[in-house]
ZAKOL-341135 format. One record per atom (N, C-alpha, C, O, CB): residue number from 1; y, z, x; atom name. Coordinates in nm, 4 decimals. Glycine has a CB too. Layout:
<recs>
NUM, Y, Z, X, CA
...
</recs>
This chain:
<recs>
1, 15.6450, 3.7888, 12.6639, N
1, 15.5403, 3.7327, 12.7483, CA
1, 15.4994, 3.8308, 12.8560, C
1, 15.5895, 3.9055, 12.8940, O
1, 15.5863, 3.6022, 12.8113, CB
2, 15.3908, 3.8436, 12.9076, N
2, 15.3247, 3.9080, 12.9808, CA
2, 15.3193, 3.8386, 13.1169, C
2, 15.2745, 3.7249, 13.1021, O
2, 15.2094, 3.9319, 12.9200, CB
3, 15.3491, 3.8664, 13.2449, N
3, 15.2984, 3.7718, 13.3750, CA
3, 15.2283, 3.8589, 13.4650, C
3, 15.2546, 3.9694, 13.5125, O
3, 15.4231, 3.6974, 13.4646, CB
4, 15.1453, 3.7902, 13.4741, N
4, 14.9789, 3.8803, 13.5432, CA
4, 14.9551, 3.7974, 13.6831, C
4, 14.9630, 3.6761, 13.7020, O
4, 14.7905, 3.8502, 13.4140, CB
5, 14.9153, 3.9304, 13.7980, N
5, 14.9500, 3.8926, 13.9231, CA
5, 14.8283, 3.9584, 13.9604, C
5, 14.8230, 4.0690, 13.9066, O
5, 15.0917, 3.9320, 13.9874, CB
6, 14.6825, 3.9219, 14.0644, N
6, 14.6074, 4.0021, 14.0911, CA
6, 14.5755, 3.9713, 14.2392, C
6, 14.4723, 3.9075, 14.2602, O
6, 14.5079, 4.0044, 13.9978, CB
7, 14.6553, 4.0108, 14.3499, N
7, 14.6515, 4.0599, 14.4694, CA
7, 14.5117, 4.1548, 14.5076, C
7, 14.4545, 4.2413, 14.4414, O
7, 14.7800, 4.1329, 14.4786, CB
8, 14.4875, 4.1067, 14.6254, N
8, 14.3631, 4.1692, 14.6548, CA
8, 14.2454, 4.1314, 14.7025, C
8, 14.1770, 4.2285, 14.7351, O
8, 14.3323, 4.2107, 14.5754, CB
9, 14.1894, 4.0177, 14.7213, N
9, 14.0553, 3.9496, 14.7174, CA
9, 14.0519, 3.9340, 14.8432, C
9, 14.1401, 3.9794, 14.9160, O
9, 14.0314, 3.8209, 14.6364, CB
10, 13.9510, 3.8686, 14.8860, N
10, 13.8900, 3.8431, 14.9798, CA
10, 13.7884, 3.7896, 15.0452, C
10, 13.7233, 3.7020, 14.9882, O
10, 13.8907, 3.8899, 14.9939, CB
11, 13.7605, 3.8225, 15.1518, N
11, 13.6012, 3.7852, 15.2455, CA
11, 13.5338, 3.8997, 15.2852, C
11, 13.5445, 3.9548, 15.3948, O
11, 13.6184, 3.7018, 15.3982, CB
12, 13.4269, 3.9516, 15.1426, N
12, 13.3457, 4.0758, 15.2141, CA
12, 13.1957, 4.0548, 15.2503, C
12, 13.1239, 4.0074, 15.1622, O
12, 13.3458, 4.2031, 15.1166, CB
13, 13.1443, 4.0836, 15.3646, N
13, 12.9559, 4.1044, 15.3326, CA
13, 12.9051, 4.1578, 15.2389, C
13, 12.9444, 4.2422, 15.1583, O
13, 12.8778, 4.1807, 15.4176, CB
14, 12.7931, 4.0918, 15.2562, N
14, 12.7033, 4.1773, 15.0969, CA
14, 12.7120, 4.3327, 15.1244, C
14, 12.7380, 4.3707, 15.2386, O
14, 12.4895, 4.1354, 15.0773, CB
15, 12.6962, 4.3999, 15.0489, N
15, 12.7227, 4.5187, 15.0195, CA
15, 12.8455, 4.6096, 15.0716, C
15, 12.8393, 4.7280, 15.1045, O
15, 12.6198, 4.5661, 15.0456, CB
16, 12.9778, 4.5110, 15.0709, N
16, 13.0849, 4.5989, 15.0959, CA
16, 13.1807, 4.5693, 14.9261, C
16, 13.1577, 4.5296, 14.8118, O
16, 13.1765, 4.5448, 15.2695, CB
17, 13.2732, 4.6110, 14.9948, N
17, 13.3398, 4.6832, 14.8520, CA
17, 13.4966, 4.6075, 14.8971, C
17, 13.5412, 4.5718, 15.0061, O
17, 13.3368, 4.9131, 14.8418, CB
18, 13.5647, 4.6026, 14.7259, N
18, 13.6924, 4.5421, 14.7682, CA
18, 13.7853, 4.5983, 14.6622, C
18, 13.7184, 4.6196, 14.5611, O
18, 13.6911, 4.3756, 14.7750, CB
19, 13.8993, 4.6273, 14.6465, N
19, 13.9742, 4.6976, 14.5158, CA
19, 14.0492, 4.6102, 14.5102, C
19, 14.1334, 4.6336, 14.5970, O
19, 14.0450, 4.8395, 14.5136, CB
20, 14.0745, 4.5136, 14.4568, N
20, 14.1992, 4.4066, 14.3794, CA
20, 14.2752, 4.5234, 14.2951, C
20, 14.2624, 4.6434, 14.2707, O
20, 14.1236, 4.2556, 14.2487, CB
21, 14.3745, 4.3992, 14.2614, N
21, 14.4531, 4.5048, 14.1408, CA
21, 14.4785, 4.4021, 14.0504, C
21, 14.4387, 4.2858, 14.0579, O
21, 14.6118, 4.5967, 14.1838, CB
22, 14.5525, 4.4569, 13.9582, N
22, 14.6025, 4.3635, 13.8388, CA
22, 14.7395, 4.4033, 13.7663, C
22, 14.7559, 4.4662, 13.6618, O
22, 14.4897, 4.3631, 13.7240, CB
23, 14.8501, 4.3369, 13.8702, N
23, 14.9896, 4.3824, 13.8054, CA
23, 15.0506, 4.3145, 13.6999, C
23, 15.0640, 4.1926, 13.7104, O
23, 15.0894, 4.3822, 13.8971, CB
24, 15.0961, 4.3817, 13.5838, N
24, 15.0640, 4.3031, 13.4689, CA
24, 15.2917, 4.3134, 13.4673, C
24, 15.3134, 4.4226, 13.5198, O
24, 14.9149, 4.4058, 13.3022, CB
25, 15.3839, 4.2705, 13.4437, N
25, 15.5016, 4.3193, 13.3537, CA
25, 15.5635, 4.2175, 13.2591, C
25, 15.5262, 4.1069, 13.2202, O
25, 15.6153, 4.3698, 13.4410, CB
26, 15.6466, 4.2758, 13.2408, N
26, 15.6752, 4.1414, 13.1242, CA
26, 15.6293, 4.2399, 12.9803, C
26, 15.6039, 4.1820, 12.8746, O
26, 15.5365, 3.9566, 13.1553, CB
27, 15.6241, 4.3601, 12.9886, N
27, 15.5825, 4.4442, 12.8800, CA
27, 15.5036, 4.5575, 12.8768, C
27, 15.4592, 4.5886, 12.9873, O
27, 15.5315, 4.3815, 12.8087, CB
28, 15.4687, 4.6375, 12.7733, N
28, 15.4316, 4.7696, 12.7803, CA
28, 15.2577, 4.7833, 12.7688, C
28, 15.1763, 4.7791, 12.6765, O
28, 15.5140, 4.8467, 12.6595, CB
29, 15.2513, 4.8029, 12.9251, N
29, 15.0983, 4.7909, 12.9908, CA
29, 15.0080, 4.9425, 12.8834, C
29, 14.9041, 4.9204, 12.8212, O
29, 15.1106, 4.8324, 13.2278, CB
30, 15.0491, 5.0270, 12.8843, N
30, 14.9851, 5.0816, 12.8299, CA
30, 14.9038, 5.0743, 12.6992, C
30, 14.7944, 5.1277, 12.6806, O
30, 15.0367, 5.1396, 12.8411, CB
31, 14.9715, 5.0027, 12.6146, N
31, 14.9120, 4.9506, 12.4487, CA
31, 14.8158, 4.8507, 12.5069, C
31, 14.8123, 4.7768, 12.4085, O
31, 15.0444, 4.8619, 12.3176, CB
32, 14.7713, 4.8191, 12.5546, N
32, 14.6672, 4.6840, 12.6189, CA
32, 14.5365, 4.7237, 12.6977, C
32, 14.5163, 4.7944, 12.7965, O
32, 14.7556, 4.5868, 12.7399, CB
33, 14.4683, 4.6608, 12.6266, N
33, 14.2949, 4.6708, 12.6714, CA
33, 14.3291, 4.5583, 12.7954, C
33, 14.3917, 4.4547, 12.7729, O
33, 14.1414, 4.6032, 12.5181, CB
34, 14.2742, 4.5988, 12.9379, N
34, 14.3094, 4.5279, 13.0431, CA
34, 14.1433, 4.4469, 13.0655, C
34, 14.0354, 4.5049, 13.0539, O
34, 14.3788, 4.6379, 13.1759, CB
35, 14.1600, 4.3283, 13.0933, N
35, 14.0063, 4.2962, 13.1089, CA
35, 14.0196, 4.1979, 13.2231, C
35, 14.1152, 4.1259, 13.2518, O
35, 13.9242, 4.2276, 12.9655, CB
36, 13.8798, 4.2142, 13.2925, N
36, 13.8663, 4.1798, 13.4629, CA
36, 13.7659, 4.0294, 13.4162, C
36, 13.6800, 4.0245, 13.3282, O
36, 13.7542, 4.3450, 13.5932, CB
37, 13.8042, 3.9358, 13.4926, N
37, 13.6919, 3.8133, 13.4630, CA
37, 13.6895, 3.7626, 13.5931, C
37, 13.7506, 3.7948, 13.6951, O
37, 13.7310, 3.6854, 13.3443, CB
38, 13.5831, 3.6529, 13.5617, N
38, 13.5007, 3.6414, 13.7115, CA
38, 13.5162, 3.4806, 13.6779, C
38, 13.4933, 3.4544, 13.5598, O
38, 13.3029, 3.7244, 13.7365, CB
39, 13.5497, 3.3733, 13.7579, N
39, 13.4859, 3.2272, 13.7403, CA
39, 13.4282, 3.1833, 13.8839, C
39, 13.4832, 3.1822, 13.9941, O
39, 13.6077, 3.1087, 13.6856, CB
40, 13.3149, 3.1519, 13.8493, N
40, 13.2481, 3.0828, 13.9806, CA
40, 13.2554, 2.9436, 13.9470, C
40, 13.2908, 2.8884, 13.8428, O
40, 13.0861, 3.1264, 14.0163, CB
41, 13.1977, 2.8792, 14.1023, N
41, 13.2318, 2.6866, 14.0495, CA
41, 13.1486, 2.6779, 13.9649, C
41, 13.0397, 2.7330, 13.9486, O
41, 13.2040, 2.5396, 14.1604, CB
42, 13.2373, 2.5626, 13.8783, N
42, 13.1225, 2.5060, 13.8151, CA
42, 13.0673, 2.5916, 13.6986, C
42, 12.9720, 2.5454, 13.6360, O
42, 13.0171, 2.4850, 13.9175, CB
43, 13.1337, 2.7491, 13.6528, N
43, 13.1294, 2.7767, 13.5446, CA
43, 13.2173, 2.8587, 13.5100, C
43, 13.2966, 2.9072, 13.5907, O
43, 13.0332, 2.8044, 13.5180, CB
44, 13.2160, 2.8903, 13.3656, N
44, 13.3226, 2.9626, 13.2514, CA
44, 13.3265, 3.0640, 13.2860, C
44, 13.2348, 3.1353, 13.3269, O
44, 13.2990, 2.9729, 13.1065, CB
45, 13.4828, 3.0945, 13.2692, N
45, 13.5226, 3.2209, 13.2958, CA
45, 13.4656, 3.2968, 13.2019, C
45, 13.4543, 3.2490, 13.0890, O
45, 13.6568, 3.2386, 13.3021, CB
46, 13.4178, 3.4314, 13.2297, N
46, 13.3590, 3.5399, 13.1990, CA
46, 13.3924, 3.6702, 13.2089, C
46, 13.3545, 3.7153, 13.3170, O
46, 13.2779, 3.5337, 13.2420, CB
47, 13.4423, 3.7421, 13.1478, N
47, 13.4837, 3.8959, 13.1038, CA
47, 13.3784, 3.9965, 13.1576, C
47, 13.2748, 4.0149, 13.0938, O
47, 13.4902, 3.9148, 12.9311, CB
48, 13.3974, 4.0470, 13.2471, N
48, 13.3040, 4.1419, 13.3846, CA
48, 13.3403, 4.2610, 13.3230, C
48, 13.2369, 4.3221, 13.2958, O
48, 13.3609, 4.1360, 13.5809, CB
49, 13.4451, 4.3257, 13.2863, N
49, 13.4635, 4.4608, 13.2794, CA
49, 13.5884, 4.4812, 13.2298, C
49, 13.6819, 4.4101, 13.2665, O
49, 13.4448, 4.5263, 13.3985, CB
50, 13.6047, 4.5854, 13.1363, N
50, 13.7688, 4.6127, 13.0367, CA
50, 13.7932, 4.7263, 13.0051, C
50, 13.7011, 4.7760, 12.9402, O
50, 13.7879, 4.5507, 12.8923, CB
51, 13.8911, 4.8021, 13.0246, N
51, 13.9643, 4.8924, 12.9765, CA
51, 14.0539, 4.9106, 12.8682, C
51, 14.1592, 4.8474, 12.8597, O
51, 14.0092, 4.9129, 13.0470, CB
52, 14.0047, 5.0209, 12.7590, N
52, 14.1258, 5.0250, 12.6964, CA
52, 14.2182, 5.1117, 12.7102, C
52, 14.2120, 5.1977, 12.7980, O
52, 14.1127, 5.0240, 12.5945, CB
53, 14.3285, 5.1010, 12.6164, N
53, 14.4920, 5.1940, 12.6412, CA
53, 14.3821, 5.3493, 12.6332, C
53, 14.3870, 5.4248, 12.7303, O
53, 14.6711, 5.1711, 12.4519, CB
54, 14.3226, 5.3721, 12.5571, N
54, 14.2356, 5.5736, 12.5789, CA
54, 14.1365, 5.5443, 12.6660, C
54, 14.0582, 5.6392, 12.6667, O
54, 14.1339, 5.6725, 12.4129, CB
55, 14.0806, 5.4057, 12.7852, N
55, 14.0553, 5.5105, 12.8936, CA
55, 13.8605, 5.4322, 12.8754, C
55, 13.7646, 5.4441, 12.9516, O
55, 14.1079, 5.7382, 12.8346, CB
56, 13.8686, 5.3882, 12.7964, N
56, 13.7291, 5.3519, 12.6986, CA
56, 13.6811, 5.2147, 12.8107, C
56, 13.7388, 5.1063, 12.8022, O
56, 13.7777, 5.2870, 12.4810, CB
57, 13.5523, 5.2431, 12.9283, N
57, 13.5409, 5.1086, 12.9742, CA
57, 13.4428, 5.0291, 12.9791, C
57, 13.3322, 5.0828, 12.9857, O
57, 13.5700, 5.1010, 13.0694, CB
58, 13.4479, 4.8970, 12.9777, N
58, 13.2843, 4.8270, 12.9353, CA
58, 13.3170, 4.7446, 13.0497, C
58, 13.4244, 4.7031, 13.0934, O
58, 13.2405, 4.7308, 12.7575, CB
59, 13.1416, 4.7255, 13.1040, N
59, 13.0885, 4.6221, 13.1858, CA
59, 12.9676, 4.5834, 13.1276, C
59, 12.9005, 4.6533, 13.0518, O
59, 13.0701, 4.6600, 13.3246, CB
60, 12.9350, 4.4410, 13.1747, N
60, 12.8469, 4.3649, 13.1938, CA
60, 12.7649, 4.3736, 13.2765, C
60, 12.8066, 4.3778, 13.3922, O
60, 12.8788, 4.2837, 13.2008, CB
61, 12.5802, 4.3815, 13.2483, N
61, 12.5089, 4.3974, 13.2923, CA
61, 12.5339, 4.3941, 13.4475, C
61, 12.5224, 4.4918, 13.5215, O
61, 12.4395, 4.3374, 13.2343, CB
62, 12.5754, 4.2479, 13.4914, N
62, 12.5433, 4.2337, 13.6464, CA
62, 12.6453, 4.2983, 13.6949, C
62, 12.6247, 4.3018, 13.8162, O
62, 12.5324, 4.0895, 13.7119, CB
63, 12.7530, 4.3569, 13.6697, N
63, 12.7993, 4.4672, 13.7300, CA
63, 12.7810, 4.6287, 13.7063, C
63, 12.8431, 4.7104, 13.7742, O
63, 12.9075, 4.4425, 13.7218, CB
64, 12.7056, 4.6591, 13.6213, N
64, 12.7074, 4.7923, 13.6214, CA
64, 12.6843, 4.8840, 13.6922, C
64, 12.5699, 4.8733, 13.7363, O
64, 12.6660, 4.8191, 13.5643, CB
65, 12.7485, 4.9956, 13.7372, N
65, 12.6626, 5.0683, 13.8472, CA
65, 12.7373, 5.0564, 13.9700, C
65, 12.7337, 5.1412, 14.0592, O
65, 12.5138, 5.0066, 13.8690, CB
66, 12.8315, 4.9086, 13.9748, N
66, 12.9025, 4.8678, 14.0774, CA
66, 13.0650, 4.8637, 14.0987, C
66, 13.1391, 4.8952, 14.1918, O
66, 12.8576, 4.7586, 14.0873, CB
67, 13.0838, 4.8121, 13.9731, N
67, 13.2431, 4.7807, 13.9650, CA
67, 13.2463, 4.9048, 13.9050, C
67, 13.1498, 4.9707, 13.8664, O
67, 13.3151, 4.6402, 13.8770, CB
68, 13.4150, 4.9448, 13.8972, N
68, 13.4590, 5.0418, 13.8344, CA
68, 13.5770, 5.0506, 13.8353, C
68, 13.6445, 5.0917, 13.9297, O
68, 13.4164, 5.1356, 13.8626, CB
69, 13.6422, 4.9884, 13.6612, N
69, 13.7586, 4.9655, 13.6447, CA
69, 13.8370, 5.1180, 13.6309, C
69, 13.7869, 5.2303, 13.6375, O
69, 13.7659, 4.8682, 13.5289, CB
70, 13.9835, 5.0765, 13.6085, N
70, 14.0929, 5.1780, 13.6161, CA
70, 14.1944, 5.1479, 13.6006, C
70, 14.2222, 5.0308, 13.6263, O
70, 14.1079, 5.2375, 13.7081, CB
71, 14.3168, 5.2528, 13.5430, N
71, 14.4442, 5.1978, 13.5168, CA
71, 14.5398, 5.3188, 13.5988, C
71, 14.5142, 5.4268, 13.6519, O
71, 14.4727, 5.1766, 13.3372, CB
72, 14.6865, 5.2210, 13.5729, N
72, 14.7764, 5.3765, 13.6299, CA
72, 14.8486, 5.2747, 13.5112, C
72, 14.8606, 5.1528, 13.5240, O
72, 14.8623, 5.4338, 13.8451, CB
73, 14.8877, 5.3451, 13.4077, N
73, 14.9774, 5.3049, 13.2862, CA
73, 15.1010, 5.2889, 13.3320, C
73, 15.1748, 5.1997, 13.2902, O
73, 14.9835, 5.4023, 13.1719, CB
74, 15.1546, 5.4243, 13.4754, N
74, 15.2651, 5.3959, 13.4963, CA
74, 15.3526, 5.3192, 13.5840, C
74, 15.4749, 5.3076, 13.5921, O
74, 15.2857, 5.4671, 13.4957, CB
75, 15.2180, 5.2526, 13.6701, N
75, 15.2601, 5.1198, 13.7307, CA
75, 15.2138, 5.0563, 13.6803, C
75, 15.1391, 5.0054, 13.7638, O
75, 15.2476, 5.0827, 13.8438, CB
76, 15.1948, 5.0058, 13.5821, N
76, 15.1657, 4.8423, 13.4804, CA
76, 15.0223, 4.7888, 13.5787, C
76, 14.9842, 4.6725, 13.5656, O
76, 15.3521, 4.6766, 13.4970, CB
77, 14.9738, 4.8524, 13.6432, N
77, 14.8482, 4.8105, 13.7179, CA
77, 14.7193, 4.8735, 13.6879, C
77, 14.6917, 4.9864, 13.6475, O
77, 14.8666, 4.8309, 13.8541, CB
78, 14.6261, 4.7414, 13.7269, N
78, 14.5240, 4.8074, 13.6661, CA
78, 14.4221, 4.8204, 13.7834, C
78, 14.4958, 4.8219, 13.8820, O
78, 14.4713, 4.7319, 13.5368, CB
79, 14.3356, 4.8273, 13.8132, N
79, 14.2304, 4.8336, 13.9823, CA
79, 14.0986, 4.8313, 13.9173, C
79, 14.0607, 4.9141, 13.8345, O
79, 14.2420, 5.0082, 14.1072, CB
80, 14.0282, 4.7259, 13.9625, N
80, 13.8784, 4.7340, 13.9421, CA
80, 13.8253, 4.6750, 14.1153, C
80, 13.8319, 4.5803, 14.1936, O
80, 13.8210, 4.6130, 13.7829, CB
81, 13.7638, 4.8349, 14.0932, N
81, 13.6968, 4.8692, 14.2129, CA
81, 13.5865, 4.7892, 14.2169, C
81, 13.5344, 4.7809, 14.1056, O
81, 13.6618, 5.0073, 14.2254, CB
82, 13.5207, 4.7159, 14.3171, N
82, 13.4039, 4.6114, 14.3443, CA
82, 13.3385, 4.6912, 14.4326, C
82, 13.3960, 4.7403, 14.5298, O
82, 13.4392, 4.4593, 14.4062, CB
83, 13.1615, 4.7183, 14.3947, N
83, 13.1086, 4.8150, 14.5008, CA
83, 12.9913, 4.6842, 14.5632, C
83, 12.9785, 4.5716, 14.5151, O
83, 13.0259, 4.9939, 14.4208, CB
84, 12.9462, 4.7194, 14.6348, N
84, 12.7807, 4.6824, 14.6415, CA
84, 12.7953, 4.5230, 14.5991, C
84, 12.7443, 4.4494, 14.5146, O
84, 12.6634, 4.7879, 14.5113, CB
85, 12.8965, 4.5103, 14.7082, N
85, 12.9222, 4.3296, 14.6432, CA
85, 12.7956, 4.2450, 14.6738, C
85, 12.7107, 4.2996, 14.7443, O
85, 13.0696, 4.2294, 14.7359, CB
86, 12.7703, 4.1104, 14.6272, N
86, 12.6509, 4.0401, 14.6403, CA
86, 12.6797, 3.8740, 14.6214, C
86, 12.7517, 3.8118, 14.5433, O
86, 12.5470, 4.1008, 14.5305, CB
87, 12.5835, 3.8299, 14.7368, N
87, 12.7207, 3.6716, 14.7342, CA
87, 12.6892, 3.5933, 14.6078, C
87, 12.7197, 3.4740, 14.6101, O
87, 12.7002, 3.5225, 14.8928, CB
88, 12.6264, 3.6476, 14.4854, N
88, 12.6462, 3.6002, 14.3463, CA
88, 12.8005, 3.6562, 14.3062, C
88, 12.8665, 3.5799, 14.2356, O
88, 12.5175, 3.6635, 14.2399, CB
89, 12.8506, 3.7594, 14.3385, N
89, 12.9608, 3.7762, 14.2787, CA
89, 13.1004, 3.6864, 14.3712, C
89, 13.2181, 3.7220, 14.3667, O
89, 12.9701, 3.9423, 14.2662, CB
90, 13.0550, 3.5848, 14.4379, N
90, 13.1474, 3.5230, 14.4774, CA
90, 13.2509, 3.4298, 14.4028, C
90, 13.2000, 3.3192, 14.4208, O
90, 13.0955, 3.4743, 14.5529, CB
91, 13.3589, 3.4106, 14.3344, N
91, 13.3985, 3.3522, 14.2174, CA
91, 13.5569, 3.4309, 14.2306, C
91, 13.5864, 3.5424, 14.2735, O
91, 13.2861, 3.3876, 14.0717, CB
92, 13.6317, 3.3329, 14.1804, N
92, 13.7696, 3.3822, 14.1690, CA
92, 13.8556, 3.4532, 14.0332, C
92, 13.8877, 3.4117, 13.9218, O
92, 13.8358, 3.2683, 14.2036, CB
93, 13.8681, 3.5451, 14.0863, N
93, 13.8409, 3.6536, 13.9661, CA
93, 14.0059, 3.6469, 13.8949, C
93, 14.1007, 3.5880, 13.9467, O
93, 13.7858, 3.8457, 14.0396, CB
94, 14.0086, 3.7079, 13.7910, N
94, 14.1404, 3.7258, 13.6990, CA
94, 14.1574, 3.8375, 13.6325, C
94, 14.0615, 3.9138, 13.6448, O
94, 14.1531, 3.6335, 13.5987, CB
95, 14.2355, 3.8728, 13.5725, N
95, 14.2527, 3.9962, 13.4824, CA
95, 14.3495, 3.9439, 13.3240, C
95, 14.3705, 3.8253, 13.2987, O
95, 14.3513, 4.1295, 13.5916, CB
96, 14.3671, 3.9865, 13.2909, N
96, 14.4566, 3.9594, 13.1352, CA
96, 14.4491, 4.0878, 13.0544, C
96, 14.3789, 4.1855, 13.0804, O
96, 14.3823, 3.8255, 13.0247, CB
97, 14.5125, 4.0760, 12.9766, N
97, 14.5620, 4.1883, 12.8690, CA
97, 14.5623, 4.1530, 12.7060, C
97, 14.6202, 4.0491, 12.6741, O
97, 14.7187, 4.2243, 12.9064, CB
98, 14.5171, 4.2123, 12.6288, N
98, 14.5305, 4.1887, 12.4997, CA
98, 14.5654, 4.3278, 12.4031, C
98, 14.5341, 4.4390, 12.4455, O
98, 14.4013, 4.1187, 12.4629, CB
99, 14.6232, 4.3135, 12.2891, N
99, 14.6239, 4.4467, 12.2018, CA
99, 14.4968, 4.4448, 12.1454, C
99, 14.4129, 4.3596, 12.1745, O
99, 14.7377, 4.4585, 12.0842, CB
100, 14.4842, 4.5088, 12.0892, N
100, 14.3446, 4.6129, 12.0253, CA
100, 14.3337, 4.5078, 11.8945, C
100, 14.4294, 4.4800, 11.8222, O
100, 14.3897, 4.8313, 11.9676, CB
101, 14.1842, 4.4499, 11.8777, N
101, 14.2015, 4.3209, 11.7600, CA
101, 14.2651, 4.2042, 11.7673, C
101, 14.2770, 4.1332, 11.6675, O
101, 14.2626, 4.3550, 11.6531, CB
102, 14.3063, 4.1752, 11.8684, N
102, 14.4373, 4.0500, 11.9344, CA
102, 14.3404, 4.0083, 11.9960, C
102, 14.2396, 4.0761, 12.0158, O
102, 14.5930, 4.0858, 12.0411, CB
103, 14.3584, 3.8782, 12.0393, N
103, 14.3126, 3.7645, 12.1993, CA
103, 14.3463, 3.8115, 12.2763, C
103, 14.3887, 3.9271, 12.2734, O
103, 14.3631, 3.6225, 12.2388, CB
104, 14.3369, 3.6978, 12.4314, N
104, 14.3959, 3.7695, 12.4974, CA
104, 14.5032, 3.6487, 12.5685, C
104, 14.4953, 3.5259, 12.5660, O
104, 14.2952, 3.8587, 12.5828, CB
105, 14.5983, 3.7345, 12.6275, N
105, 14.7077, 3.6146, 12.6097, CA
105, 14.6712, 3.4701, 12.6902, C
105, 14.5828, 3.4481, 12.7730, O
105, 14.8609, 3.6722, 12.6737, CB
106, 14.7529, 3.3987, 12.6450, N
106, 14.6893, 3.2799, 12.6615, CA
106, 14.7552, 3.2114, 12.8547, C
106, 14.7106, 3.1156, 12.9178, O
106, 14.7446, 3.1715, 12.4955, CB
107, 14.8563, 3.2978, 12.8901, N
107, 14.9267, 3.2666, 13.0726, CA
107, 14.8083, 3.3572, 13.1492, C
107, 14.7918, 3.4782, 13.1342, O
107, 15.1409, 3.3572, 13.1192, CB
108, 14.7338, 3.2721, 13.2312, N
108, 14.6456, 3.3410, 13.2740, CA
108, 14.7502, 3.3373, 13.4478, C
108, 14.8320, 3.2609, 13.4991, O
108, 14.4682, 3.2668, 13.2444, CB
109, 14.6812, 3.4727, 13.4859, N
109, 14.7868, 3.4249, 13.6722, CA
109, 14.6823, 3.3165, 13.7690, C
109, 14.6058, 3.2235, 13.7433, O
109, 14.8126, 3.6294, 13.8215, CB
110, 14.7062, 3.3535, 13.8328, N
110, 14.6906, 3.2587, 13.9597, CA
110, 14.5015, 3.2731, 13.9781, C
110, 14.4076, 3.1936, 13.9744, O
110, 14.8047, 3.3352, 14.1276, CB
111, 14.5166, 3.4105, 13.9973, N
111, 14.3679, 3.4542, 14.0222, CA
111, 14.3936, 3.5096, 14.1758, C
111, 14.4894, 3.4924, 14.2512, O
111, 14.2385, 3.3122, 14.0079, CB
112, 14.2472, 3.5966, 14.1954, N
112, 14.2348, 3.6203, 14.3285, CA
112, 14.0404, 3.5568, 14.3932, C
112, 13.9306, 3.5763, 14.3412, O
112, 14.2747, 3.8141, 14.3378, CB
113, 14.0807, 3.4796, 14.5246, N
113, 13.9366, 3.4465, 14.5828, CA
113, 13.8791, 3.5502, 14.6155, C
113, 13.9310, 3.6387, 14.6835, O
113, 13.9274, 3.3637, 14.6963, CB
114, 13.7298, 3.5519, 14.5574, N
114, 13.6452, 3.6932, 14.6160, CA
114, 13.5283, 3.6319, 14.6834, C
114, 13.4466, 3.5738, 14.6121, O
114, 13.5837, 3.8132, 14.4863, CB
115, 13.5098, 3.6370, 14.8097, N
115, 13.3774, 3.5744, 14.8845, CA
115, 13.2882, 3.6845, 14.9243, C
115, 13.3545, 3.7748, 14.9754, O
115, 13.4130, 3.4874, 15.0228, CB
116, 13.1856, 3.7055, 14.9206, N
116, 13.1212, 3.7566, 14.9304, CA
116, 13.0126, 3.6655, 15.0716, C
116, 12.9380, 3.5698, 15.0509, O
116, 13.0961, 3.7880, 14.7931, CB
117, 13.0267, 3.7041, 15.1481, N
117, 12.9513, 3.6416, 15.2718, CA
117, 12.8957, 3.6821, 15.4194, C
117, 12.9935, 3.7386, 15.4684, O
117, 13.0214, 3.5594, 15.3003, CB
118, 12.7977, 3.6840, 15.5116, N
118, 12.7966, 3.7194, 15.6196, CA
118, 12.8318, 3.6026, 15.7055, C
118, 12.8374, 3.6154, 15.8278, O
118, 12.6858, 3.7800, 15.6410, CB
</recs>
């Protein structure tokens, strides 16, 4: 089993920036595409941005340009950088892990609150 911890969030104004992390153990972080999701009220969680084990990263339109994921393989952590925040991206965000062709596991953590506000 995998247990996923993402420390970090907060209360930023529009256009500041916030780096969460995503400490994953319980297993070998490196074989795992790490992926960042977003839930706001009132809707489905949604897959913002992912990394795989070579480094390979995808975002979603409304973040591009802004976020910018990352790993350190050798602390089981992963960091997606939040730029140019906007109080649409206000929503409590998550991370998870899956192998390559796999789901993704099904223990999601806690989450972290991201407000975006003046």
């Amino acid at each position: 089993q995998v247990q996923l911890v993402e420390p970090g969030g907060g209360l930023v104004q529009p256009g500041g920036s916030l780096r969460p992390s995503c400490a994953a153990s319980g297993s070998i972080f490196r074989i795992y595409t790490m992926g960042w999701f977003c839930q706001a009220p009132g809707k489905q969680r949604e897959l913002v941005a992912s990394t795989t084990p070579s480094g390979t990263t995808t975002y979603v339109d409304s973040v591009k340009g802004r976020f910018a994921i990352s790993r350190d393989d050798a602390k089981n952590t992963g960091y997606p950088q939040m730029n140019s925040l906007k109080p649409e991206d206000t929503a409590v965000y998550y991370c998870n892990v899956r192998r390559t062709a796999s789901t993704w596991f099904t223990n999601w953590g806690q989450g972290t609150q991201v407000t975006v506000s003046s």
